[in-house]
N, C-alpha and C positions, 0 to 999 in steps of 0.2 A: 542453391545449396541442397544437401542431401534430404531424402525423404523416402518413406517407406515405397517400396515399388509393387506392393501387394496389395496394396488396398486403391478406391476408386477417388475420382479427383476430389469429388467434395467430402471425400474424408480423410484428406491428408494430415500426414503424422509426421513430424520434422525430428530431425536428432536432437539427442540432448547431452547435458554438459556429463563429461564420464570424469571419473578421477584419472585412467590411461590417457586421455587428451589435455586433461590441465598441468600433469606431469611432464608432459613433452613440450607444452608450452614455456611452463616454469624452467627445463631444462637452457633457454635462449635467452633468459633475461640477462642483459648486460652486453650480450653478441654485437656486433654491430652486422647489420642486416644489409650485405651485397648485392642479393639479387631482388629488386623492387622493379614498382613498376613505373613505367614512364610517367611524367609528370604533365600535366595537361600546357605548362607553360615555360621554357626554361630562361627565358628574355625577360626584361619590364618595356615593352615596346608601346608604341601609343596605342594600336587596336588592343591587343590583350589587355590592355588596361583599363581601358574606355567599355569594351564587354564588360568586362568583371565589374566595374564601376557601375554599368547599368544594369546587371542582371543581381544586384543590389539594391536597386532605386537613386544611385549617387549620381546626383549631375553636377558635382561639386567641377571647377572648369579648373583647380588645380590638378586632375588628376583626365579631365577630356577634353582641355583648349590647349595646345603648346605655345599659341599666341601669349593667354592669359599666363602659362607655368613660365614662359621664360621671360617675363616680365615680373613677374613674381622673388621675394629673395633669394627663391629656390635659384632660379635662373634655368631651369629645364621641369619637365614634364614629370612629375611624381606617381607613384601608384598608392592606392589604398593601403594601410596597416595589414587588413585583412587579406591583400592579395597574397598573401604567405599560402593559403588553402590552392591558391592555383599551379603553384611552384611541389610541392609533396601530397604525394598522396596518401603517406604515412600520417600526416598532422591533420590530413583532412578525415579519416576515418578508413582506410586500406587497414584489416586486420588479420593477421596468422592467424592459424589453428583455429582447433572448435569447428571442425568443418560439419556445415548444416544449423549451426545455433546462430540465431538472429545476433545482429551489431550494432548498437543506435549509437553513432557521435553525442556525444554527452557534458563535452568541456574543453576548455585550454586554459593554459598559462602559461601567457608569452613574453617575450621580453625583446624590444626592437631597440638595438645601437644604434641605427642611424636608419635617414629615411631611404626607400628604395625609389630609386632613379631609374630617368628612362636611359637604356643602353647596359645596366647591369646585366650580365650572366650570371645566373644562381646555380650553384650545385649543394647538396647538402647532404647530413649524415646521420643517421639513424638508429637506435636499437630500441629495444624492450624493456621498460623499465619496472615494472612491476607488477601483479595480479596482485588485485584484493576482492575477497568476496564479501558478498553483500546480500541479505534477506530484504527484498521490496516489497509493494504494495501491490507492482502493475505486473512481478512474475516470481514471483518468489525467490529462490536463488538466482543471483547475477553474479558475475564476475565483469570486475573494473582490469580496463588491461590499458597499462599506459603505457605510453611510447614520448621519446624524448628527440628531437629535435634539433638541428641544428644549419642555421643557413649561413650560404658563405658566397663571396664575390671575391673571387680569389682566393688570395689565407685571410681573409678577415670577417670573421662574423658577425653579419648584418644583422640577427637576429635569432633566439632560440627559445626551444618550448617545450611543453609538456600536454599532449594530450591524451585523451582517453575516450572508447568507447566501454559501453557496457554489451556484454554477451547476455543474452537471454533467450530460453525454450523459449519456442514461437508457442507449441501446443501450451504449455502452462501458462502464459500469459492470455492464452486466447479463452482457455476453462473456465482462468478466473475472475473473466468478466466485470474487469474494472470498470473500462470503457460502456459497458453497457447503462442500460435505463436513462437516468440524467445524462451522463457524460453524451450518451448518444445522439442527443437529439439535433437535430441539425438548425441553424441557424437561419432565422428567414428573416430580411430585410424589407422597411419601406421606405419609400421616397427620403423620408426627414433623417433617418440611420445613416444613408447613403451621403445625403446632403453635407450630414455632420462629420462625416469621413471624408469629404470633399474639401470644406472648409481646413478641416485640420491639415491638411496638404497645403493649403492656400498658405497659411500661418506658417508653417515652416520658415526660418527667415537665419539660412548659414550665415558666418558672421564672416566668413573670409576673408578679403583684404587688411580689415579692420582690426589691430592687432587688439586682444585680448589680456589686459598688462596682468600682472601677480597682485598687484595694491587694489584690482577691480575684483576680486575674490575675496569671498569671506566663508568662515564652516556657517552652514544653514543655509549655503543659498543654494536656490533649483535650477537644476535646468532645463530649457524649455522639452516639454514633452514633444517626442517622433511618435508617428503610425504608422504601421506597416500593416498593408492588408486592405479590406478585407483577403485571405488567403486562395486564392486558384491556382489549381495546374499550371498554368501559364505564366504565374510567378516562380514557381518552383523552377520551369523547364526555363523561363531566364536566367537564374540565379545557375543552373547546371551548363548553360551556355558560356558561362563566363567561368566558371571554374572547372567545367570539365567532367563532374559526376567521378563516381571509382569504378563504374561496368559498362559505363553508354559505348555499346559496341553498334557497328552495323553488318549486314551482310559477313563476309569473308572474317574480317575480323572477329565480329561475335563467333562466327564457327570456332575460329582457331584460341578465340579465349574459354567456352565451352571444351573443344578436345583436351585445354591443358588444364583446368580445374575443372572436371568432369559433374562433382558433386556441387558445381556453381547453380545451374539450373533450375530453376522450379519452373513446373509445367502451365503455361496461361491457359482461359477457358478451350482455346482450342488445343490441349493437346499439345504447343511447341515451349519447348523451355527457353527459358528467358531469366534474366537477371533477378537478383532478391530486391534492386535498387527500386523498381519499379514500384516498392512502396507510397513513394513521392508520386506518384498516376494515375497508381491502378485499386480502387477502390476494393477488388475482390483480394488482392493478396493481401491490403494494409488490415482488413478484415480478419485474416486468418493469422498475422500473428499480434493481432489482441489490439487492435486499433482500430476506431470508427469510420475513418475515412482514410484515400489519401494525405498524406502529411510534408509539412519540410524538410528542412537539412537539417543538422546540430549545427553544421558550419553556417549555413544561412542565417540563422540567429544570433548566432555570436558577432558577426559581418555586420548585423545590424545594432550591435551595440556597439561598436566602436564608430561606426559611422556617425552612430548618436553622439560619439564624444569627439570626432573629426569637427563636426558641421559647429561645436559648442567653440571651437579651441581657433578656429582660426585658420589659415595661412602658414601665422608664424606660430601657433603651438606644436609640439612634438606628444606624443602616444608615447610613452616609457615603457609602464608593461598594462597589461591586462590580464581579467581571470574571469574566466564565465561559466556558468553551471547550468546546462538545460534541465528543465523542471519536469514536462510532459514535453507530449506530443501539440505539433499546431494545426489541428485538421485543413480541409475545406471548407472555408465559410470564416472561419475566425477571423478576427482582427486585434492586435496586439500594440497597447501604448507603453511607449517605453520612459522613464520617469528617472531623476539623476538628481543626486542632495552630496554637494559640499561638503565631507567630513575633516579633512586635515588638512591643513596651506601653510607651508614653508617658505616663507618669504623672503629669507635669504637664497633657498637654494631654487625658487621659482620652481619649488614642487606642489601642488594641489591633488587631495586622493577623491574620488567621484564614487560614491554608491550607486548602482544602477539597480531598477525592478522593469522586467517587464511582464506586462499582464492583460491576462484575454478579456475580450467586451463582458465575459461575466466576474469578471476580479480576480480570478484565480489565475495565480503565478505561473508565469511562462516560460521564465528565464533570470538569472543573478549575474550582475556583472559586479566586478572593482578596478577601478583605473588610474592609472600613476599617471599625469603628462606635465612637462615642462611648459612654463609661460614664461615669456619677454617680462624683464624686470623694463621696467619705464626709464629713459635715459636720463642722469641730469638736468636742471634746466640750467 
């Protein structure tokens, strides 16, 4: 994205948010948005889905065995809730205007009619649904710009949403040195940290097959704690493997998305411009707009709460809607336990609502989820 071309690299100075740019913003709210950009995936096929599945952590075999899926009620191969981020790149965080001001994926709220199958074609529809601004902690002024969503397998919609990132000055977020002192210090592991993160993996125990009835829920109960982490590059760049990223260009292609967003670029240590994505890799730029390391997706987060609430439900439970709120940023080195409490169970209509937190090895909130899913009412005897 833009940046001063006057001054020296390590004094870069990024654009900021103008009232002429939030005006021409505001002026599309409600448009529907024709010209987008390809989507990283427009099938539920079994490889697109089994990536995306693993660059998740999910080896759930409803979603990467056809043996197991079409033995299953389902009778064919399912994709994750969350493979919605692979189909638009609108809901995954692709955002107009503001050219040059930083974009963090920040939330969704979705709502899934039915599950996605393998053999759908997805196409979907799009516009702008609102700006709100907002005074933070980690840049001062932000604008919230949401986008609304709509997925379809023919005329019928599979599912629809609401997302949002937030717009923030890279320079002001980086001045005001949130992330600095405490926030910065890097996390260093031994043997028994590692161990315990290893274990917690072990415990992991999806319930699958095994249906999950409405009469075996109650408000207060937990659900088993996920971990995800510790956080590396090498997680990020799976989680981008399977959804796709919004800039991972190469060669020829990066050229030709460089010529046609000109002000996409920011310059790496040597000199060549390169995407703003590389937040997610490159330790010097996630630095300069006001983050300690490296960090994840918004979508990657969110992927992992619902996974948390796939691996709880079953086979035969269904994902109704969800809502997730990213909190901060998840460096390099963090590790993140995601945690679910029972608040409302509708026993007639085999609704159950799930509070989700997830939070970093030092407590501090990572992420908020809330979850609608249907359970199997137990049959007669």
């Amino acid at each position: 994205m833009s940046q001063d071309t006057d001054v020296k690299p390590d004094e870069q100075r990024f654009s900021l948010i103008t009232e002429r740019a939030l005006d021409n913003l505001r002026s599309l709210i409600g448009v529907k948005i024709t010209e987008t950009v390809e989507p990283w995936c427009y099938e539920v096929t079994r490889d697109n889905v089994r990536h995306y599945a693993h660059g998740i952590g999910d080896d759930n075999p409803l979603w990467c065995d056809p043996a197991y899926a079409e033995a299953s009620p389902h009778q064919t191969l399912l994709a994750p809730p969350s493979f919605l981020f692979a189909l638009n790149r609108i809901y995954s965080g692709y955002v107009g205007g503001l050219p040059g001001v930083h974009a963090m994926w920040s939330g969704a709220s979705t709502k899934w009619h039915r599950y996605l199958r393998r053999g759908d074609v997805i196409h979907t529809e799009a516009y702008l649904k609102d700006l709100v601004e907002h005074e933070t902690e980690f840049a001062g002024r932000a604008i919230q710009q949401i986008y609304h969503v709509d997925f379809f397998v023919g005329d019928e919609c599979v599912a629809e949403a609401d997302s949002w990132c937030f717009r923030t000055e890279r320079d002001t977020a980086r001045e005001r040195g949130k992330y600095s002192a405490a926030r910065d210090r890097e996390p260093r592991y031994g043997y028994q940290e590692i161990a315990d993160v290893a274990q917690a993996y072990r415990d992991e125990n999806p319930r699958g097959a095994v249906p999950l009835y409405i009469d075996e829920v109650a408000v207060g109960d937990p659900l088993p704690v996920m971990v995800k982490g510790p956080m590396t590059v090498t997680g990020f760049i799976a989680f981008a493997q399977g959804w796709g990223g919004l800039y991972i260009r190469a060669n020829r292609l990066a050229h030709n998305q460089l010529e046609k967003h000109p002000n996409l670029g920011i310059p790496d240590r040597f000199g060549i411009p390169d995407v703003p994505e590389r937040v997610h890799w490159d330790d010097d730029l996630a630095r300069l707009v006001g983050t300690p390391r490296a960090y994840d997706y918004g979508p990657e987060r969110a992927s992992w709460l619902t996974h948390h609430i796939t691996d709880w439900i079953g086979d035969h439970g269904f994902l109704v809607e969800h809502s997730s709120q990213i909190r901060r940023h998840n460096p390099t080195g963090d590790i993140v336990s995601i945690a679910g409490l029972v608040t409302a169970v509708d026993a007639e209509a085999g609704l159950v609502t799930v509070e989700q937190t997830a939070r970093q090895q030092d407590g501090e909130l990572s992420a908020k989820g809330s979850a609608v899913v249907r359970l199997p009412i137990r049959p007669a005897p």
